[in-house]
N, CA, C and O atoms as CSV, one atom per row, in Angstrom:
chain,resi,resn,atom,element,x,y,z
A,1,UNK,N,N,0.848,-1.191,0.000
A,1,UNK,CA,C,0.000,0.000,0.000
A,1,UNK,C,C,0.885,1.243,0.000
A,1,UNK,O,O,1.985,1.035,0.513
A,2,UNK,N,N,0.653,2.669,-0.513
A,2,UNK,CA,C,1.144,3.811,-0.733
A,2,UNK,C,C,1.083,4.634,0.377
A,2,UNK,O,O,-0.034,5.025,0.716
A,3,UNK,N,N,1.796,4.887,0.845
A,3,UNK,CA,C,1.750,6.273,2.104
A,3,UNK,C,C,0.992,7.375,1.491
A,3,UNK,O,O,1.268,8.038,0.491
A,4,UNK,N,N,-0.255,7.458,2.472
A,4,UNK,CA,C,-0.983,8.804,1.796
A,4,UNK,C,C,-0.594,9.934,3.200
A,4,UNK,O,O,-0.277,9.401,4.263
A,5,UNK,N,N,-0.632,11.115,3.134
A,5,UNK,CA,C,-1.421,12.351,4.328
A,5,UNK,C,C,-2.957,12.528,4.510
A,5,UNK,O,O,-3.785,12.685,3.612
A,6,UNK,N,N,-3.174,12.470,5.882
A,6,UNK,CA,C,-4.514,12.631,5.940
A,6,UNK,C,C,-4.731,14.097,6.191
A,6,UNK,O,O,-3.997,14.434,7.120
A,7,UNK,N,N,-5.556,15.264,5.668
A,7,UNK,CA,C,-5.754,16.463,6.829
A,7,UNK,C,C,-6.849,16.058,7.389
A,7,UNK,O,O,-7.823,15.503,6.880
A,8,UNK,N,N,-6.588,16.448,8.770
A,8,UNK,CA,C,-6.978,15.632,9.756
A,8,UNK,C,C,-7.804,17.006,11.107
A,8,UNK,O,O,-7.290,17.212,12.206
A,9,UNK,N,N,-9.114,17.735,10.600
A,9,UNK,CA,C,-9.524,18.866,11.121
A,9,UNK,C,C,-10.467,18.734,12.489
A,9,UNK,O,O,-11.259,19.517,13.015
A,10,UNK,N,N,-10.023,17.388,12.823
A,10,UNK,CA,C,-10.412,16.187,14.321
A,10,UNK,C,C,-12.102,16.329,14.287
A,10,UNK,O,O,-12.780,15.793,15.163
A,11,UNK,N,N,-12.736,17.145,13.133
A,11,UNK,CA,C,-13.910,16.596,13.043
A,11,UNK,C,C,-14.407,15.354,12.316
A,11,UNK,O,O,-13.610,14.488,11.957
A,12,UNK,N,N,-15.995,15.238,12.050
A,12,UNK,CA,C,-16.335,13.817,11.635
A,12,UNK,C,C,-16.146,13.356,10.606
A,12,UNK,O,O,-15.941,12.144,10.664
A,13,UNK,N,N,-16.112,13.877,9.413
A,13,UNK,CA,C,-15.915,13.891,8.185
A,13,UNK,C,C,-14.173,13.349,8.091
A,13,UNK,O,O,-13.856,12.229,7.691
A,14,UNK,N,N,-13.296,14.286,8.497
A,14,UNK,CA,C,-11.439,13.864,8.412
A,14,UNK,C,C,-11.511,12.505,9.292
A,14,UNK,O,O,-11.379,11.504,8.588
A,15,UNK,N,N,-11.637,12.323,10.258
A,15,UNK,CA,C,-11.998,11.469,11.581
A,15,UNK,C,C,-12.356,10.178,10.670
A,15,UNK,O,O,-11.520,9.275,10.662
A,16,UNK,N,N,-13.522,10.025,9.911
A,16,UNK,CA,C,-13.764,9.066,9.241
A,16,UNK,C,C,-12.741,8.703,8.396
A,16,UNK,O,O,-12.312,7.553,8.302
A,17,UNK,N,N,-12.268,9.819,7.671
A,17,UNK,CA,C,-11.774,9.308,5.869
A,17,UNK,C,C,-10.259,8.490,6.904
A,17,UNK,O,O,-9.830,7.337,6.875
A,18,UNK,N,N,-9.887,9.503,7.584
A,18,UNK,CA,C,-8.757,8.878,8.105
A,18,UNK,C,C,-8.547,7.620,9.075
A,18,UNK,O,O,-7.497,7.198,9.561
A,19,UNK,N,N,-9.514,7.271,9.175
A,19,UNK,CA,C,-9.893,5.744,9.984
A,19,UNK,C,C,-10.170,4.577,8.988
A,19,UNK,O,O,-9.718,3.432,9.017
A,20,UNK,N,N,-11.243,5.299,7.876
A,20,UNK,CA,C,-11.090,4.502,6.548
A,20,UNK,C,C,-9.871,4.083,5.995
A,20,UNK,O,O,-9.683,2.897,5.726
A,21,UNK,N,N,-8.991,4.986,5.792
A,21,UNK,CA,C,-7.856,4.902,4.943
A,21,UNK,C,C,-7.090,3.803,5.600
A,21,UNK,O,O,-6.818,2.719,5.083
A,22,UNK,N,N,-6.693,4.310,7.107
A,22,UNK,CA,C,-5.611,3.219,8.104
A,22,UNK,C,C,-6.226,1.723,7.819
A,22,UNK,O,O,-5.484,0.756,7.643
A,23,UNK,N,N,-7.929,1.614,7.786
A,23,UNK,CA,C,-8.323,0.420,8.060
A,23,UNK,C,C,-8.875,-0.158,6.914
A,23,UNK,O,O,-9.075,-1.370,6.823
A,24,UNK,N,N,-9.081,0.497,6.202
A,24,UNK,CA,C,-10.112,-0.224,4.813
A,24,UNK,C,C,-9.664,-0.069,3.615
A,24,UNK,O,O,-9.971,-0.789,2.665
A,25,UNK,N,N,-8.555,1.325,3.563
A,25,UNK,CA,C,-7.904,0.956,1.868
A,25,UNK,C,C,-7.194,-0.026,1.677
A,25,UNK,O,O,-6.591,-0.588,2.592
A,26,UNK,N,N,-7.143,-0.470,0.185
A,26,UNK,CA,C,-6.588,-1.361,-0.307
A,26,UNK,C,C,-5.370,-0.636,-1.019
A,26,UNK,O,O,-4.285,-1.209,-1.110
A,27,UNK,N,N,-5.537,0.403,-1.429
A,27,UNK,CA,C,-4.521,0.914,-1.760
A,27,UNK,C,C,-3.411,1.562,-1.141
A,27,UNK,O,O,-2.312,1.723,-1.672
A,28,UNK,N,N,-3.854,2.047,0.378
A,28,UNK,CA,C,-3.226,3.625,1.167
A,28,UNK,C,C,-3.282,3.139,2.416
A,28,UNK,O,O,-4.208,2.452,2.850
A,29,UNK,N,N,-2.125,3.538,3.134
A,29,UNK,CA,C,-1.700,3.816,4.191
A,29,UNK,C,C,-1.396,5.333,4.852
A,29,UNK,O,O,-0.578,6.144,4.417
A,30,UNK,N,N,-2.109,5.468,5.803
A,30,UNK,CA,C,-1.491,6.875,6.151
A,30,UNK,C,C,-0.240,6.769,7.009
A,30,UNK,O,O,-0.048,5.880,7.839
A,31,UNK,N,N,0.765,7.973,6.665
A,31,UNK,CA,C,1.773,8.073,7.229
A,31,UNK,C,C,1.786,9.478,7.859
A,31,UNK,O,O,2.792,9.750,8.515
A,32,UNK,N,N,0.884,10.351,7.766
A,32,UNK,CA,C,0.687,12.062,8.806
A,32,UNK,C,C,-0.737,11.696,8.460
A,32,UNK,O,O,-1.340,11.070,7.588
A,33,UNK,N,N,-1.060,12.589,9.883
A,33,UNK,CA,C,-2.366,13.316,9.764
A,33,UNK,C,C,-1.914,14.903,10.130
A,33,UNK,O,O,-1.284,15.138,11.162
A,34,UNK,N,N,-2.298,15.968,9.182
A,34,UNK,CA,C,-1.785,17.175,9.424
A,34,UNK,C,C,-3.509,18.005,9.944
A,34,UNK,O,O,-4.710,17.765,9.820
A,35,UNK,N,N,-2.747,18.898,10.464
A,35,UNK,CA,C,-3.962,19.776,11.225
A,35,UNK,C,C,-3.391,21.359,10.518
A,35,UNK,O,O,-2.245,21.806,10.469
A,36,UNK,N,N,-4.626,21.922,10.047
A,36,UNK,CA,C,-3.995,23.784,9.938
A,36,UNK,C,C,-4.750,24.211,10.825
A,36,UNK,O,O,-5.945,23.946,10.954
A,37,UNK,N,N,-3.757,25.247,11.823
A,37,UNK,CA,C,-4.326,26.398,12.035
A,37,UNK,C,C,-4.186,27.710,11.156
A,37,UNK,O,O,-3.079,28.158,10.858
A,38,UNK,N,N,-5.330,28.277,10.775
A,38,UNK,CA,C,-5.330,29.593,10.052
A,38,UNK,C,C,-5.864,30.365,11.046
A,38,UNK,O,O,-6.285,31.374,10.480
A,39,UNK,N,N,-6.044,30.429,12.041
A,39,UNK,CA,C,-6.245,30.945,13.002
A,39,UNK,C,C,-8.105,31.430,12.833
A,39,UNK,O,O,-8.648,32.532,12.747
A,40,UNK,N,N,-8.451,30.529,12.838
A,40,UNK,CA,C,-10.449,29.716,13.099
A,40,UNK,C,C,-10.472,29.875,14.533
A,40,UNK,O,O,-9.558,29.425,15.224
A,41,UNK,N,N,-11.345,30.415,14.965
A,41,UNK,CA,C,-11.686,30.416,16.251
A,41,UNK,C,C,-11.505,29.221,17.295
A,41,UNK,O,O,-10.834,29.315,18.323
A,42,UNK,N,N,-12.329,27.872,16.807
A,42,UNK,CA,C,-12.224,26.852,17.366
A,42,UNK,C,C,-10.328,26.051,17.324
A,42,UNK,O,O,-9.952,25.057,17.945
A,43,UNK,N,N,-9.746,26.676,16.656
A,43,UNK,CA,C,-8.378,25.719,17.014
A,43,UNK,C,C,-7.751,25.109,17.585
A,43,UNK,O,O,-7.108,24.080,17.377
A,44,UNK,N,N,-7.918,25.765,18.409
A,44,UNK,CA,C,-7.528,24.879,19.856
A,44,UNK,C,C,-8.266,23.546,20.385
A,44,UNK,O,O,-7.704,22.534,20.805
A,45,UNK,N,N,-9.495,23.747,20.283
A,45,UNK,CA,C,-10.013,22.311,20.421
A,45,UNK,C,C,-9.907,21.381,19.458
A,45,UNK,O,O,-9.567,20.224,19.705
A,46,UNK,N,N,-10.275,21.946,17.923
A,46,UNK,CA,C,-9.613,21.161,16.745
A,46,UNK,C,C,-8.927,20.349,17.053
A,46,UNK,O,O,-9.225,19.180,17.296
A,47,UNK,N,N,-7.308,21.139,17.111
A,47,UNK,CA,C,-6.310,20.290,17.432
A,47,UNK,C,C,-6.033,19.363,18.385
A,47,UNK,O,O,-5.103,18.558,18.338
A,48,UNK,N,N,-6.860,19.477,19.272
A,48,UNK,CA,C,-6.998,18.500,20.690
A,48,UNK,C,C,-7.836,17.134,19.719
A,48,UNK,O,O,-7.346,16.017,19.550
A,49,UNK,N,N,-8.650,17.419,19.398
A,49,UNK,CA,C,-9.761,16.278,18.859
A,49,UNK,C,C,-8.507,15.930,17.642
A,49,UNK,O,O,-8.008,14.804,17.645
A,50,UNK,N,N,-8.147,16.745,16.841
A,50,UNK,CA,C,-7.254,15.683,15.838
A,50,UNK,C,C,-5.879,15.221,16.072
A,50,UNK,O,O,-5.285,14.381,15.396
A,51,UNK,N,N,-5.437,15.851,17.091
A,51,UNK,CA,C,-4.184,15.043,17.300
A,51,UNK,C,C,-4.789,13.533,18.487
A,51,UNK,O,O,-4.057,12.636,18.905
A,52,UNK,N,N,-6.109,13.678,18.736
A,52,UNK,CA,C,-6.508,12.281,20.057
A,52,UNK,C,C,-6.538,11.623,18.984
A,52,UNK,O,O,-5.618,10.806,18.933
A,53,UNK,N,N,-7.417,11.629,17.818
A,53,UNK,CA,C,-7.807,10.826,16.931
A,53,UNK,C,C,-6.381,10.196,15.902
A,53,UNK,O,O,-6.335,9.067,15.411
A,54,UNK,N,N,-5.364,11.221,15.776
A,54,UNK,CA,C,-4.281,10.258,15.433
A,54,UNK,C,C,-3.119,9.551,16.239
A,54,UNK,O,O,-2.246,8.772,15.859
A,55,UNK,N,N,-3.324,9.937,17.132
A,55,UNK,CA,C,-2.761,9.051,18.184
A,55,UNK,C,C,-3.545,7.752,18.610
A,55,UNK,O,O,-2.850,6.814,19.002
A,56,UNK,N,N,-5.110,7.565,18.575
A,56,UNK,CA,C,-5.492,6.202,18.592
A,56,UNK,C,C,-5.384,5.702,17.338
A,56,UNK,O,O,-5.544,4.486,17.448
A,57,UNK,N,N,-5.184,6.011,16.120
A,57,UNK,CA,C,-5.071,5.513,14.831
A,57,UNK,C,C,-3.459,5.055,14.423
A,57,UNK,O,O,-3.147,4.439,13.404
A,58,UNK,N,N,-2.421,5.583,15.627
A,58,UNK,CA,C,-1.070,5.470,15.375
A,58,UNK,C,C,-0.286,6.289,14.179
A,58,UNK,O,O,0.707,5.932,13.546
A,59,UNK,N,N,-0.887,7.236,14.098
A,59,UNK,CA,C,-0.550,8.617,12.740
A,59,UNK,C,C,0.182,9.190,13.530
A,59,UNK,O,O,-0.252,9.348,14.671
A,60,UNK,N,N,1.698,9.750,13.149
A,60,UNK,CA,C,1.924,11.085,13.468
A,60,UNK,C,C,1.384,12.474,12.889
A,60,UNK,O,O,1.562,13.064,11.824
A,61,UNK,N,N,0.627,12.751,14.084
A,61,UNK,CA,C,0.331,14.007,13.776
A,61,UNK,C,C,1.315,15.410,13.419
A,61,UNK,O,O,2.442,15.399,13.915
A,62,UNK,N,N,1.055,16.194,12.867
A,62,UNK,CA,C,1.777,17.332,12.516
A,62,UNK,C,C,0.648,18.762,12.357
A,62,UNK,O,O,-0.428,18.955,11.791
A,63,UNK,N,N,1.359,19.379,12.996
A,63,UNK,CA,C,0.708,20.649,13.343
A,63,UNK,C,C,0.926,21.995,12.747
A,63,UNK,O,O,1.500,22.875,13.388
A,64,UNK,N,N,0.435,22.198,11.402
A,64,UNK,CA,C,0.735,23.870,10.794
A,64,UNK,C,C,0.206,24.790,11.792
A,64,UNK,O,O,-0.690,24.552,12.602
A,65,UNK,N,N,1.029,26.135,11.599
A,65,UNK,CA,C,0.405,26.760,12.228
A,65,UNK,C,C,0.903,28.170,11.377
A,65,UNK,O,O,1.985,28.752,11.454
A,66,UNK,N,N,-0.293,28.494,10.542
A,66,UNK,CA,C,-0.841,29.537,9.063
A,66,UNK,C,C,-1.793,30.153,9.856
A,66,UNK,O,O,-2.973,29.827,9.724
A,67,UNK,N,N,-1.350,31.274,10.928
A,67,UNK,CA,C,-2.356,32.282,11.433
A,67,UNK,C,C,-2.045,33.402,10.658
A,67,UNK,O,O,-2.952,34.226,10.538
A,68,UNK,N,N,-0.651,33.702,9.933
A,68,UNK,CA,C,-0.415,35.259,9.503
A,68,UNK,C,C,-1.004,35.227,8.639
A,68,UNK,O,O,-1.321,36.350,8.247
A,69,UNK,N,N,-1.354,34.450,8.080
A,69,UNK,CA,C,-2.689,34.654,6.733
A,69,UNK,C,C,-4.528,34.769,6.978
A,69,UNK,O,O,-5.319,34.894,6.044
A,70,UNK,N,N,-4.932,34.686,8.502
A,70,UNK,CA,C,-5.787,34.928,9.194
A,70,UNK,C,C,-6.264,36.806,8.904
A,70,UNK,O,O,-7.417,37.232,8.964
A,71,UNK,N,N,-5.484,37.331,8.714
A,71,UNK,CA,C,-5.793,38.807,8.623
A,71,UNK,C,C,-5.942,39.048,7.248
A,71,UNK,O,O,-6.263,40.220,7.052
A,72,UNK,N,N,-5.849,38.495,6.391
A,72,UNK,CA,C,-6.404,38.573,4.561
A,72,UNK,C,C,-7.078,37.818,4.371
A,72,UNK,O,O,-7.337,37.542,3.199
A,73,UNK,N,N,-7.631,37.183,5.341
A,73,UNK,CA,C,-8.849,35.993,4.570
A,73,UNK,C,C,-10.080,36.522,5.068
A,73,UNK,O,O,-10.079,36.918,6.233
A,74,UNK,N,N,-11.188,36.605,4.358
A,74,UNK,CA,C,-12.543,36.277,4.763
A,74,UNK,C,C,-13.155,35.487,5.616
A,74,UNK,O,O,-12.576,34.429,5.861
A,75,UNK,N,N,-14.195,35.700,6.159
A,75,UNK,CA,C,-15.234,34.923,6.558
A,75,UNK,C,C,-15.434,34.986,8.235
A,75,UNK,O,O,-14.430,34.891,8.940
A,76,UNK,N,N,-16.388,35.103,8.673
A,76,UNK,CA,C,-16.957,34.856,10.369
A,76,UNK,C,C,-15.936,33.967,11.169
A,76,UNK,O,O,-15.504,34.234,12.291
A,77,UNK,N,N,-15.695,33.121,10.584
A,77,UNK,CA,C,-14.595,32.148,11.637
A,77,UNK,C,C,-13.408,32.630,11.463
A,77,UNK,O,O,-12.563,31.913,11.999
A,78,UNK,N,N,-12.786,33.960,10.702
A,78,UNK,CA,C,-11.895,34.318,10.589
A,78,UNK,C,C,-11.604,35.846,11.197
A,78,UNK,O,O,-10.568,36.496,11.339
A,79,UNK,N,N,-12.504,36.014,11.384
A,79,UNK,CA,C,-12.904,37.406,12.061
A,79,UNK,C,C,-13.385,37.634,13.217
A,79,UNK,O,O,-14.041,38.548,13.717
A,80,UNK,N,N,-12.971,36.693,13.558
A,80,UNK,CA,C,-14.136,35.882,15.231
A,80,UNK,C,C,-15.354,36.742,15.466
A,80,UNK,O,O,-15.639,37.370,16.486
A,81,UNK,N,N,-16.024,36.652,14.322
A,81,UNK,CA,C,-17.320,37.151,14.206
A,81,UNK,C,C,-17.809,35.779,15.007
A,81,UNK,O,O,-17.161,34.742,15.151
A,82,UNK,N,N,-19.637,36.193,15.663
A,82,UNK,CA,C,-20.336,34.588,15.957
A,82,UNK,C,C,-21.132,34.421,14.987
A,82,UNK,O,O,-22.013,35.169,14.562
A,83,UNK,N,N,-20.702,33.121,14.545
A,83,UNK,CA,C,-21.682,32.332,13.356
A,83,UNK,C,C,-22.917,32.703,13.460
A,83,UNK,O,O,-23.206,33.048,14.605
A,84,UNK,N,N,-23.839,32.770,12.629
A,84,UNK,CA,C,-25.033,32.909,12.402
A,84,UNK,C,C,-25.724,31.615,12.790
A,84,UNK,O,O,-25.244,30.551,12.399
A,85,UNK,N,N,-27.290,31.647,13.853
A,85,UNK,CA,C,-27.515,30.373,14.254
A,85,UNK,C,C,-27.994,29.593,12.808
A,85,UNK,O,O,-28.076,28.365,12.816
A,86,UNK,N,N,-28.280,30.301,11.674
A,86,UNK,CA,C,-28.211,29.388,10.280
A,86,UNK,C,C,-27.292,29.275,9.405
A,86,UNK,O,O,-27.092,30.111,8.524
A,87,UNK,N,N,-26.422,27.874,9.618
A,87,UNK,CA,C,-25.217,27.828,8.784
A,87,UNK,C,C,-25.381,27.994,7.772
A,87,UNK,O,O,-24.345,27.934,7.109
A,88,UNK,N,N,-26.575,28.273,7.037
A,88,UNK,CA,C,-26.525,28.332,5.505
A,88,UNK,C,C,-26.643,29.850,5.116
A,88,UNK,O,O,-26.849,30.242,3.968
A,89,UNK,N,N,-26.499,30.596,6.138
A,89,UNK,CA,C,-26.885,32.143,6.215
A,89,UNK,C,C,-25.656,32.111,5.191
A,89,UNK,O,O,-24.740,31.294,5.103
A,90,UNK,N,N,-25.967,33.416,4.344
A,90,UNK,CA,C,-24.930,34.003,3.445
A,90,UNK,C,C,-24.861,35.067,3.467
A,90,UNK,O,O,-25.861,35.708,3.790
A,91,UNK,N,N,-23.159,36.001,2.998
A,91,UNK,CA,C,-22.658,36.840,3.104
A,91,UNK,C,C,-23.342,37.732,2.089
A,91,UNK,O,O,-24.375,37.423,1.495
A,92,UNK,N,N,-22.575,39.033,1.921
A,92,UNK,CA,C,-23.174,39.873,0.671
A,92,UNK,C,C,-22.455,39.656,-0.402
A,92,UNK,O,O,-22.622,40.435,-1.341
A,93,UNK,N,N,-21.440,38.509,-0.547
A,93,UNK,CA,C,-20.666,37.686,-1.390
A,93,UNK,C,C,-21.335,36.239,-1.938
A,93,UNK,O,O,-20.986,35.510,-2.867
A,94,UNK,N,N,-22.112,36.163,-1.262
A,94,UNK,CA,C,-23.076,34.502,-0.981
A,94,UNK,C,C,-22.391,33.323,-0.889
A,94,UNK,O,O,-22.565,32.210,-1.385
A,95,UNK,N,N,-21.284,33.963,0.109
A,95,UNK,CA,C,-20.666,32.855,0.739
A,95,UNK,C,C,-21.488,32.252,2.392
A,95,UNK,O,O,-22.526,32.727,2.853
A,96,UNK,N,N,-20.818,31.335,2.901
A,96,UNK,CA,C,-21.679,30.814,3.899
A,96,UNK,C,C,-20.779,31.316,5.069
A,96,UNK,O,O,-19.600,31.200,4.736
A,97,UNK,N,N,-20.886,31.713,6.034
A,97,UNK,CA,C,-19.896,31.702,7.148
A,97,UNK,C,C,-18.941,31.166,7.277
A,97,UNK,O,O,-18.108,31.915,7.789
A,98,UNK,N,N,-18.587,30.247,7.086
A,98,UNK,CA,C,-17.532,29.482,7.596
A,98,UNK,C,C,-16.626,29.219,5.768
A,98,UNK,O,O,-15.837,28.340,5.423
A,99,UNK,N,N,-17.095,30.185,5.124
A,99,UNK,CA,C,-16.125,29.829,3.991
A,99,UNK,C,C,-14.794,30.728,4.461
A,99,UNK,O,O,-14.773,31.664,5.259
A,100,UNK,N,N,-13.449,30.010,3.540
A,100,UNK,CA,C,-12.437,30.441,4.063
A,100,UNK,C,C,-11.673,30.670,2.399
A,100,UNK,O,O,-10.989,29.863,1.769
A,101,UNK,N,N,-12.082,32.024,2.032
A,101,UNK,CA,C,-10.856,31.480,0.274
A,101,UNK,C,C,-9.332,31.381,0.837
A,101,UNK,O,O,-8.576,31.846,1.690
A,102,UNK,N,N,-9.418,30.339,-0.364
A,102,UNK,CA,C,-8.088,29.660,-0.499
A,102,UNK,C,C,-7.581,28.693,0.589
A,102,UNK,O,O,-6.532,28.075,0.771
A,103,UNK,N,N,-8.622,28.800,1.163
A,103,UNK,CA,C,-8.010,27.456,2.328
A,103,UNK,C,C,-7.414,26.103,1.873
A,103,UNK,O,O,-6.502,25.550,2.487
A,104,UNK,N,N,-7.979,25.620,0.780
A,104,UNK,CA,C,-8.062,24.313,0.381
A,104,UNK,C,C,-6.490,24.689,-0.202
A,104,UNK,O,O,-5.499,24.266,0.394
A,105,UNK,N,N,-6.385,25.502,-1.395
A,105,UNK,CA,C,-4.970,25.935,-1.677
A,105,UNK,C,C,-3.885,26.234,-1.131
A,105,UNK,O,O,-2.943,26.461,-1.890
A,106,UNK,N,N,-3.731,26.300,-0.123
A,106,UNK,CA,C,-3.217,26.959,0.988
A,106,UNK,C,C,-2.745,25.476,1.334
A,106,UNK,O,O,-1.580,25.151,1.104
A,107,UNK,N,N,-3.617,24.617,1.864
A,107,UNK,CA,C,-3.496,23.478,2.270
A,107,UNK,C,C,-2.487,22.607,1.548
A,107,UNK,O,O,-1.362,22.324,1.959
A,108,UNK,N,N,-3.025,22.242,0.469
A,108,UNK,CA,C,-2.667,21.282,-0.636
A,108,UNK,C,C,-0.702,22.271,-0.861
A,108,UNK,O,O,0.246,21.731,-0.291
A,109,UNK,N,N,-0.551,23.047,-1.346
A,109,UNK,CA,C,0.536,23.547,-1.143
A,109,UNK,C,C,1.669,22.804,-0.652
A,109,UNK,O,O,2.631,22.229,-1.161
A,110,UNK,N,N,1.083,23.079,0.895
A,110,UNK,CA,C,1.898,22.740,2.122
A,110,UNK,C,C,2.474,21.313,2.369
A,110,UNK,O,O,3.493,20.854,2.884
A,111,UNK,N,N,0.818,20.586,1.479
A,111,UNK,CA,C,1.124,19.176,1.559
A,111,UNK,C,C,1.887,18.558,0.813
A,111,UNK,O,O,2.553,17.560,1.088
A,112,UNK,N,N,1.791,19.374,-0.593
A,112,UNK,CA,C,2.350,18.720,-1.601
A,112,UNK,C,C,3.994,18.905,-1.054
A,112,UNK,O,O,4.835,18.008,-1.124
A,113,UNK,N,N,4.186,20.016,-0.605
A,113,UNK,CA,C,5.916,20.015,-0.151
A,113,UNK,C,C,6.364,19.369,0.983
A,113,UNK,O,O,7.544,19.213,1.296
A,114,UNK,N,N,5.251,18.946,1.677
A,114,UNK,CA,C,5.729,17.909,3.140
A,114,UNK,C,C,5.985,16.384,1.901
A,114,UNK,O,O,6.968,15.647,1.827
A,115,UNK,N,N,4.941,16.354,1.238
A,115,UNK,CA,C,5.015,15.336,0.301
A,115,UNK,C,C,6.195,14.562,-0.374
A,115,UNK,O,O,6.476,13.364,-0.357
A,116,UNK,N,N,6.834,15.703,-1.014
A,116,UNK,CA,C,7.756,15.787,-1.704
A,116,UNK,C,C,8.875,16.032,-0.759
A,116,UNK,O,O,9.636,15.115,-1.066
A,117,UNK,N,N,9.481,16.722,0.243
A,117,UNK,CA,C,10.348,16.551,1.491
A,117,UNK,C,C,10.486,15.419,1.900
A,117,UNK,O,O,11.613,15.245,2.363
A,118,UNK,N,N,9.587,14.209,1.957
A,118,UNK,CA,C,9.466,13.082,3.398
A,118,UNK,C,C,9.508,11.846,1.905
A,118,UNK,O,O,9.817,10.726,2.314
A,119,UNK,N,N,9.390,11.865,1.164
A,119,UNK,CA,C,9.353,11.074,-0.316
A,119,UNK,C,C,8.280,10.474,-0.170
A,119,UNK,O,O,7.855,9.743,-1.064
């Protein structure tokens, strides 16, 4: 099997894929589970919930920490605005609260060069 990275945001969705992967691919093995902070309000617990979850999965966890880009990004969780009690509430952009541009890019980046660093 192939060493994959999991990002690993210790909620249910990462939590799963990355329990899947350790236990049910046929193809992949994880060798990190990485966590970003962009500096999201909740981070701190994040990282508590995803580094527990790769430590019972036997992942080394790894911990970014991308807050100086917290002050050019958009969105309520970035502005420690409080969420709207309807997550589907939208901006005057018709984004949703909790959108973050370029997060995903930002991400993948980082990974691809831990990627390419660790072979």
């Amino acid at each position: 099997r192939r060493q994959a990275i999991c990002l690993l945001s210790g909620g249910m969705d990462s939590t799963f894929a990355a329990y899947w992967a350790k236990y049910h691919s046929p193809t992949i093995v994880p060798r990190y589970a990485v966590f970003f902070n962009y500096g999201q309000k909740g981070a701190g617990f994040e990282w508590k919930a995803a580094k527990s979850v790769a430590d019972v999965l036997g992942i080394q966890a790894i911990y970014y920490n991308v807050q100086t880009l917290a002050p050019h990004l958009h969105g309520a969780i970035m502005q420690g605005m409080a969420l709207p009690d309807d997550p589907q509430l939208k901006d005057d952009k018709g984004n949703v609260a909790t959108f973050v541009p370029g997060r995903n890019l930002i991400q993948l980046s980082l990974l691809a060069g831990l990627l390419y660093s660790t072979g």
